[in-house]
KOLMIKE-216499 format. One record per atom (N, C-alpha, C): z, y negated, x. Coordinates in steps of 0.2 Angstrom, whole numbers, plus 5000, padded with zeros to 4 digits. Each point is the difference from the previous one (the first is absolute). Example, Ala and Ser with C-alpha at 12.3 -4.5 7.8 and 13.67 -1.06 7.14 Angstrom:
503950285066;500049944996;500049945004;499649954998;500149945004;500349954996;
END
This chain:
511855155580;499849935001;499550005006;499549944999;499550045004;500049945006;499850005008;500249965003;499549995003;500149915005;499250015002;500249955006;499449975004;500149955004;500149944998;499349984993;500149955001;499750014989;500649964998;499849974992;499949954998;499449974999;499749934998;500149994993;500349954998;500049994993;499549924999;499350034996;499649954998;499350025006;499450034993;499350025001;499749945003;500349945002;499349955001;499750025005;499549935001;499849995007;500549995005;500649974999;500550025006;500250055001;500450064994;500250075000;499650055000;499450004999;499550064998;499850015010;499949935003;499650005006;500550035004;500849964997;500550045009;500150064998;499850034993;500250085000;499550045004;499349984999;499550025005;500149995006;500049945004;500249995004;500450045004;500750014998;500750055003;499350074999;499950014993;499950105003;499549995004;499749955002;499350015004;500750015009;500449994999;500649975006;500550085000;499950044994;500350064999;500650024997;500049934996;500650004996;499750034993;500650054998;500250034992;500249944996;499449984997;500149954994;499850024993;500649954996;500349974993;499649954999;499549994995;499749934996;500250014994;500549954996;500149994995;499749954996;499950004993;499649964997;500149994994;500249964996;499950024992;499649994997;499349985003;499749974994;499450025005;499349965000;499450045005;499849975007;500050055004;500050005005;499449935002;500249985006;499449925001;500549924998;500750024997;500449944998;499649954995;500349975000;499749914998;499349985002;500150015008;499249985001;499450054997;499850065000;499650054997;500049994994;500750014997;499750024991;500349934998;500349915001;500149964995;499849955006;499850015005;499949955005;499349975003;500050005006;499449985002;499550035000;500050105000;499450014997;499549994994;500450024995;499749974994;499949925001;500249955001;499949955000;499349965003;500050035006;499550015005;499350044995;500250044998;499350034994;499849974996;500449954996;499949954995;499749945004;500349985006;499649945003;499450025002;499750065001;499250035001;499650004995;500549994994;499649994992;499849925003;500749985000;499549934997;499649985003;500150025010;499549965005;499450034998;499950074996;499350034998;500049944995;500249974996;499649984993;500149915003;500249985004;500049945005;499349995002;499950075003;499250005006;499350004993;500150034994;499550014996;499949924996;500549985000;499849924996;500049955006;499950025006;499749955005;499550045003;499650034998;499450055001;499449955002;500149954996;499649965001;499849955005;500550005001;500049955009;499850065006;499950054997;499750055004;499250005000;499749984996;499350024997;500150064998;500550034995;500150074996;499749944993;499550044996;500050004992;500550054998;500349984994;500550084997;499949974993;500050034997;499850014991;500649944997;499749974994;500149934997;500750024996;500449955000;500850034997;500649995007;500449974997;500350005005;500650085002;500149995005;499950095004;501150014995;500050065001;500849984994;500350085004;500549984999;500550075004;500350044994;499950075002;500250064994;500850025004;500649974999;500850025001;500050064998;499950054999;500150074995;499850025008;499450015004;499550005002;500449995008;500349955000;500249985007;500650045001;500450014994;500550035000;500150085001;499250034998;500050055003;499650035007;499849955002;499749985006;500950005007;500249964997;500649995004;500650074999;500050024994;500250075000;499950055003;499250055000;499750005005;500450005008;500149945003;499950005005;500850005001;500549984997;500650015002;500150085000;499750034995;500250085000;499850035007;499249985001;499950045006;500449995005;500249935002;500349995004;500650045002;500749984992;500250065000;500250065002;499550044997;499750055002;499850035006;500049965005;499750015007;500850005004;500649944996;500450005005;500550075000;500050024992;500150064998;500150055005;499050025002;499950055004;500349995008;500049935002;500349985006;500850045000;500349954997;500750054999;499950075001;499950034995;499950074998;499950045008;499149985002;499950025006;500350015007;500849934999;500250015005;500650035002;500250054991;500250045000;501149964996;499949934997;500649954999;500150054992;500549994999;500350024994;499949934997;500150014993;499949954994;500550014994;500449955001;500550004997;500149954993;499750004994;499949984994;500749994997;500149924998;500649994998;500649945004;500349974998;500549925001;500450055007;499949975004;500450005005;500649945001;500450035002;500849955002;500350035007;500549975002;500250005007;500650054998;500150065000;500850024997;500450005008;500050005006;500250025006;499849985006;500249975006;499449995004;499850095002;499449985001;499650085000;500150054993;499949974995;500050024993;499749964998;499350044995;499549954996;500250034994;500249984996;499950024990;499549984996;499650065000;499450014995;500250014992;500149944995;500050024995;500450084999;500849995005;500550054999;499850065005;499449995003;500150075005;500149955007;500550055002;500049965010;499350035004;500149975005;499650015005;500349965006;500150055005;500249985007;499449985005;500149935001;499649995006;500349975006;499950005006;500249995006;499949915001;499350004997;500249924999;499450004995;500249924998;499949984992;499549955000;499649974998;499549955000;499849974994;500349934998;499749974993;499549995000;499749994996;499249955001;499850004992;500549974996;499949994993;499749944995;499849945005;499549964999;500549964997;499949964995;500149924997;499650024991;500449964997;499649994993;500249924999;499849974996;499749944997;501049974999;499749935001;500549954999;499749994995;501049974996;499949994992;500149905001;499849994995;499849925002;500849994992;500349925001;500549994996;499349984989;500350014996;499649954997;499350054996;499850065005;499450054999;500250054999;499950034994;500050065000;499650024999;499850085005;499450045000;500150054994;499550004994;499850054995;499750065003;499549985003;499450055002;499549994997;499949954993;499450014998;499749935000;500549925000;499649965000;500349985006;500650015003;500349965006;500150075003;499749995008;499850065004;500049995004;500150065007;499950015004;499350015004;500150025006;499150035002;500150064997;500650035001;499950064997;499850044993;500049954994;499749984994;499349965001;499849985005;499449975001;499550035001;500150055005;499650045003;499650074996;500350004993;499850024994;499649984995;500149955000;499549944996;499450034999;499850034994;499249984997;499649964996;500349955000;499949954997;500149925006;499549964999;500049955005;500649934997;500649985004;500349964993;499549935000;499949974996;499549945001;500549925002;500650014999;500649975005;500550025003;500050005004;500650025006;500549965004;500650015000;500449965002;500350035007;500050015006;500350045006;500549955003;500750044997;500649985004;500250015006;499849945006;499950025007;499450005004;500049985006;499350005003;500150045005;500050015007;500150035004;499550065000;500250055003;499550045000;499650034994;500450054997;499950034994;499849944995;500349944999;499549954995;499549985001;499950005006;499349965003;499750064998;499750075003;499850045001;499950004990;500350014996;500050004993;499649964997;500049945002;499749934997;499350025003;500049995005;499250015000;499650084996;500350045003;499650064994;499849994996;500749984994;500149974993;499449964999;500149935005;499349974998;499450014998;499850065005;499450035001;499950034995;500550034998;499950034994;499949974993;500249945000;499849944996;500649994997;500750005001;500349974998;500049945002;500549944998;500149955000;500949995003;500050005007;500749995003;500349955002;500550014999;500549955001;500550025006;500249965006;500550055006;500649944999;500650024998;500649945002;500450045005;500149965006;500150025004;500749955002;500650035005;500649954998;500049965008;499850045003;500049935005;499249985002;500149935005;499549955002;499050055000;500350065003;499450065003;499750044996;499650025000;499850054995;499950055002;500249995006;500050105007;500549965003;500450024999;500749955003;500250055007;500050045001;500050045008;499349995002;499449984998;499249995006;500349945004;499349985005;499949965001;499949934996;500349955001;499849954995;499349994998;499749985007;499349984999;499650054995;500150085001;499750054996;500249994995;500849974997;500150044993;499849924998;499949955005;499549944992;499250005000;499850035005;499250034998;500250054994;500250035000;500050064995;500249974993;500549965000;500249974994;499349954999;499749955001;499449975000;499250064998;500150035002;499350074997;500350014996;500750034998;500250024993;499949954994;500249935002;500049954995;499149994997;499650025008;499349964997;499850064996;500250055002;499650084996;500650004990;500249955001;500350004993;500850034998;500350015004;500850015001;500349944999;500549994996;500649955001;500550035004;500349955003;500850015005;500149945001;500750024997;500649975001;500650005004;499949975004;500550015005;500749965000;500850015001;500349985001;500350004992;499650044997;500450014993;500250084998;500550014996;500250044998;499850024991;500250074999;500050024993;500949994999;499949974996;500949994997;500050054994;499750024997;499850054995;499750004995;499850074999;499450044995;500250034995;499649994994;500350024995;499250054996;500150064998;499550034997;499949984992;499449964997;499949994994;499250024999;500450054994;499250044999;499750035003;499549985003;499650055006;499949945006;500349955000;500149975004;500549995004;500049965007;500649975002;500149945001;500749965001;499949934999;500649995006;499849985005;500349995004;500349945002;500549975001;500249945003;500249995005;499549945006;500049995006;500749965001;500149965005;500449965003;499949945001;499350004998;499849924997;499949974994;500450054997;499949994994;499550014995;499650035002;499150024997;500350094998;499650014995;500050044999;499250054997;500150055004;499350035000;499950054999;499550054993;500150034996;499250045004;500450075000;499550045001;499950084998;499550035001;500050064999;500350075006;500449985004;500250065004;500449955005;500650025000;500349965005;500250075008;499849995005;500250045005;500549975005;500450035003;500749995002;499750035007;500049945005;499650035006;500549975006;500749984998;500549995005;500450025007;499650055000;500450055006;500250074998;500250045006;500450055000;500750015004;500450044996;500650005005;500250114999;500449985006;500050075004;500450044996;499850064997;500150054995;500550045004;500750014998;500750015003;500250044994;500049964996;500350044994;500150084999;500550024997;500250085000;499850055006;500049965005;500250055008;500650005001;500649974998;500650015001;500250005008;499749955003;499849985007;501149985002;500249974995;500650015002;500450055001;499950044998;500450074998;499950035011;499649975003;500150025008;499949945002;500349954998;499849935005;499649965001;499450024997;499349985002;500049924997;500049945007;500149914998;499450004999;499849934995;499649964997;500149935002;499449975001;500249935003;499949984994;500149905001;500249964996;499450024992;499550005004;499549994993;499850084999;500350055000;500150064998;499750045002;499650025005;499750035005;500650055003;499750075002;500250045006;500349975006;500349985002;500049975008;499850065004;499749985005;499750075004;500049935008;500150035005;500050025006;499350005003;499749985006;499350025003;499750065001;500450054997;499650075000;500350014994;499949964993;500250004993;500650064998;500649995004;500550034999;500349944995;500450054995;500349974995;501049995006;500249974993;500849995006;500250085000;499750054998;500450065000;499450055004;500450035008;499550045002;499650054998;499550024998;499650064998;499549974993;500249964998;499949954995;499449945002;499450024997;499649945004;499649964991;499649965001;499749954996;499449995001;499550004996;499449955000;499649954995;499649965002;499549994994;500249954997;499949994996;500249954997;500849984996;500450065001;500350004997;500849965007;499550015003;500549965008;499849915000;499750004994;499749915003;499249995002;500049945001;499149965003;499950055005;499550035001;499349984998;500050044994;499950004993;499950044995;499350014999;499950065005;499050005000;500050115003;499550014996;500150075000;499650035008;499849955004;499850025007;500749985003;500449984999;500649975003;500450075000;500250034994;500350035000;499850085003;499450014997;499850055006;500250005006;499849935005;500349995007;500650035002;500549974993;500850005001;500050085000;499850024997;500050094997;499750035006;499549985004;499950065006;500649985007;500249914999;500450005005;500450025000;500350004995;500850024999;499850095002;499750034995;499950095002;500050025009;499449925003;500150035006;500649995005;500649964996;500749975006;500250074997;500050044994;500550055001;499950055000;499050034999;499850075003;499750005006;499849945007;499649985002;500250045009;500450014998;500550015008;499649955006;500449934997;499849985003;499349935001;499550074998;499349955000;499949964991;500149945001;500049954995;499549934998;499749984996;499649945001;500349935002;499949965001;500249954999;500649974995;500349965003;500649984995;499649964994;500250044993;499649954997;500049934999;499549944999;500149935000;499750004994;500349964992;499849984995;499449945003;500249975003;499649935001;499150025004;499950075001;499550025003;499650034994;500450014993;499750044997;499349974996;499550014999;499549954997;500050014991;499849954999;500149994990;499350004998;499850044996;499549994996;500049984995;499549964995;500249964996;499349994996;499850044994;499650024997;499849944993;500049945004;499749954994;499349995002;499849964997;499349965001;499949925002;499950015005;499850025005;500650065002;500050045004;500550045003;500349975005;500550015005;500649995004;500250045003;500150005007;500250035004;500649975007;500550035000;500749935003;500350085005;500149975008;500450055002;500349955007;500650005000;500349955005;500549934997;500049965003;500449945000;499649964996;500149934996;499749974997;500149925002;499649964999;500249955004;500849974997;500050014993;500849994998;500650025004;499850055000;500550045004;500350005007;499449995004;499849945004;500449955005;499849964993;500249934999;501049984999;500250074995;500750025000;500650035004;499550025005;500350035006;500149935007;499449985001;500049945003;499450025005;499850064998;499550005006;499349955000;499950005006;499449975002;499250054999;499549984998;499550064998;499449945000;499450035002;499350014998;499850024996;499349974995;499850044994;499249985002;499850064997;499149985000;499950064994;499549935000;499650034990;499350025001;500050014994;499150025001;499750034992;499649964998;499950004992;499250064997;500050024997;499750054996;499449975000;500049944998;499249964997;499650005008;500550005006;499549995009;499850115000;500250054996;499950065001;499250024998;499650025004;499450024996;499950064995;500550055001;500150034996;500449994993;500649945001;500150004995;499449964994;499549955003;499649984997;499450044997;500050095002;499650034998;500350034995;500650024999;500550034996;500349944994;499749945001;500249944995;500650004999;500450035004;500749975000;500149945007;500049964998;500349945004;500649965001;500450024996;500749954998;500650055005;500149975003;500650045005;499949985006;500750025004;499749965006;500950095005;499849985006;500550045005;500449945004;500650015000;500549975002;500350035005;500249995007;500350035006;500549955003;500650034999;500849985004;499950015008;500249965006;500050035007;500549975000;500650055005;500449945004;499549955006;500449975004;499649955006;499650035005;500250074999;499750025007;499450064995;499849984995;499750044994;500150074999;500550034999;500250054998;500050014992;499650034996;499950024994;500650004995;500249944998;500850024995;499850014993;499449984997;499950034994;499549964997;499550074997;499349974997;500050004993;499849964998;499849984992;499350004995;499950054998;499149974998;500050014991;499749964997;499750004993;499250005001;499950044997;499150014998;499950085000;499649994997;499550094998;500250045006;500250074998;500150035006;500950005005;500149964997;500649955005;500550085001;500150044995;500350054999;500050065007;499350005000;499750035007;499949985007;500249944999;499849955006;500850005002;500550024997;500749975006;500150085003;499950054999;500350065004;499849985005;499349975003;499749975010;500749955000;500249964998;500549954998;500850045001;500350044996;500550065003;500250005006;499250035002;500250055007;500149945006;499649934996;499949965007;500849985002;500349994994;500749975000;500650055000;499850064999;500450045002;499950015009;499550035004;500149985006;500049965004;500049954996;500349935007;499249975000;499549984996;499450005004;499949924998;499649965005;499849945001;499549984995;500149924999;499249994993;499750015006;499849985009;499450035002;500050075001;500250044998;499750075002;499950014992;500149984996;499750004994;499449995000;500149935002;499049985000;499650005003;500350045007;499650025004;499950094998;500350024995;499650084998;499449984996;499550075000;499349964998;500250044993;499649954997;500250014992;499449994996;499650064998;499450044998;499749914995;499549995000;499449974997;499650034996;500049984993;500149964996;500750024996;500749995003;500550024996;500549954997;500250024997;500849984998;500549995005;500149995005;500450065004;499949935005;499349975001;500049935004;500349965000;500449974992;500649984999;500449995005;500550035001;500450055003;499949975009;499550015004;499749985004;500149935000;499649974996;499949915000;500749984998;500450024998;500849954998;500350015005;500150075005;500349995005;499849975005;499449995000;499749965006;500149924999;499949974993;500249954998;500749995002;500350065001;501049985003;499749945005;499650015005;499849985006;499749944998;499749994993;499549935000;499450025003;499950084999;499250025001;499650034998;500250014991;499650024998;499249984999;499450085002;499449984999;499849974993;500150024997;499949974992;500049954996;500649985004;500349944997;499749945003;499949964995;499749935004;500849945001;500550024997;500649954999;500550045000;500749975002;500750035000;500250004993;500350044997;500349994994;500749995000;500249965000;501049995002;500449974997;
END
């Protein structure tokens, strides 16, 4: 039986990174994995995703070519899906492939095959043991089943059937909004379907910011998107190559691809996490501890498979923290804070959220500053033709940075400066008094914190 320090069961971005991590710390590790290395997010998740969004922002920018003073040849411009899909393939393998070498290089064993928990300090690989000194989940989440919808694979589907697609559907129905439908719904658009988002509560980004997720919903409606909010799918029925769905208002709406975009919940199953004690809280998560100890010593947790934030830079964190409380002798990062960690959010316009929100706020009881600052006052955004967005900054009273919110072009790139500010404690004035390069994006940023103060240069009025 082969023994080690440390046995991770699950290749993602939270399992792949604290295996490296710990050997770069000098620990003998186990990476188990049944499927391909990269998780959810690499091979069914945000990479490819991300690839297919780069299709359509290309075929986006060619039929508004014109607002550029570009001529492009007569015919309107049309996406080859054969073509994206192997553009996106492509780039999942090499990826892949590189994290491959990473492992490999850093000298981890790869352990191919269903892991379960048979013992504390026993991992069971598809009937072989292996002894590790401590043990590390990080097996991700798979898809919530909706009551009413049943997923075939071919007409009613997940991303995971979507993301295959070579054919564009010409209607589409996305059950759910939230990250993953919003991000869907606009692609899709671009791509030229005709979408429809029914979303069940009041929001259509029901964790962003308010202000953000009804600009968002507002661009999405004028670019041709229906949303429906506060309604549900009571159920779908497949007829022919159709599907015929029935809402909650009684309307029912007939289309060619129904996608099932309602969330994710934590992938537990057949670890046999009882068999050593390992508690699960009410909504079926790991429960884990500050340094992501599960309730059983040696036994630790990451990723999404512990709960919010279900985002695959989250889980990396979790994954170098947790490695360094128990190879670190001592030297460790900070405790990690979900509430610090920033969300990217890949619609169009893009989104970018890291901190408290005014809802959130508002629900605690605290007291807070806000200063805005809109896209159409940015000279760069008016060089770039993106003008719909604006940046949004939370202070407490004495303007300490509690969370910034921005929609428009770039928004993606624009919160990491956003991050750091609110992860160190820093002021909207020492925001906006760092100098922040001309003619950018990035001035944003600058003028909303200063607006905290009712002094942004740009701004002719308060927005409140």
């Amino acid at each position: 039986m082969s023994s080690y320090d440390l046995a991770v069961i699950g290749a993602g971005p939270g399992g792949y990174v604290a295996a490296i991590k710990a050997s770069q710390l000098g620990a003998k590790v186990l990476l188990i994995e049944r499927g391909d290395v990269g998780g959810v997010c690499l091979n069914r998740g945000c990479i490819p995703t991300k690839s297919m969004i780069a299709s359509a922002h290309a075929l986006a920018a060619v039929r508004a070519a014109g607002e550029y003073g570009i001529s492009v040849p007569a015919g309107p411009a049309a996406i080859d899906m054969r073509k994206v899909q192997q553009r996106k393939e492509a780039i999942v393998e090499k990826l892949r492939s590189g994290i491959l070498q990473l492992i490999k290089g850093r000298g981890i064993e790869i352990a191919k095959g269903t892991a379960s928990l048979a013992a504390k300090g026993s991992v069971n690989v598809d009937g072989v043991l292996h002894e590790a000194k401590n043990i590390l989940i990080a097996t991700g989440s798979t898809w919530m089943e909706l009551p009413g919808i049943k997923i075939d694979g071919r007409l009613i589907v997940t991303t995971d059937e979507a993301l295959s697609w070579d054919e564009v559907p010409a209607r589409l129905l996305i059950v759910g909004g939230g990250v993953i439908g919003c991000e869907f719904a606009c692609m899709m658009r671009d791509f030229g379907s005709k979408v429809t988002i029914v979303e069940a509560t009041p929001s259509i980004l029901p964790p962003v910011e308010g202000a953000i997720s009804r600009l968002l919903a507002r661009t999405m409606k004028a670019q041709g998107t229906d949303i429906l909010t506060g309604t549900t799918v009571k159920s779908a029925q497949v007829e022919g190559n159709e599907v015929h769905a029935l809402l909650s208002t009684g309307n029912e709406l007939v289309v060619d691809k129904l996608l099932v975009a309602v969330g994710r919940r934590p992938l537990t199953a057949g670890l046999h996490l009882e068999s050593c004690g390992v508690e699960l809280t009410e909504r079926g998560a790991i429960k884990v501890d500050k340094n992501f100890c599960t309730s059983v010593a040696g036994i630790y947790a990451i990723g999404d498979v512990i709960g919010q934030p279900m985002l695959a830079h989250a889980a990396s964190a979790e994954g170098i923290s947790a490695v360094e409380g128990i190879f670190g002798n001592g030297a460790k990062s900070e405790v990690f804070d979900p509430e610090m960690v920033p969300s990217p959010i890949f619609t169009s316009p893009e989104i970018g959220c890291v901190g408290l929100t005014s809802e959130e706020l508002k629900r605690r009881g605290s007291e807070f500053l806000t200063g805005r600052f809109p896209y159409a006052a940015c000279g760069k955004a008016l060089c770039d033709g993106d003008t719909d967005g604006q940046a949004i900054v939370h202070t407490d009273m004495e303007g300490k940075i509690l969370g910034v919110h921005i929609i428009g072009r770039d928004a993606t790139l624009l919160i990491p400066e956003a991050a750091l500010a609110v992860r160190k404690g820093m002021t909207a004035r020492e925001l906006e008094e760092t100098i922040h390069a001309h003619p950018t994006l990035s001035e944003i940023m600058a003028e909303a914190a200063a607006d905290v103060y009712g002094m942004a240069i740009h701004k002719v009025s308060r927005d409140r």
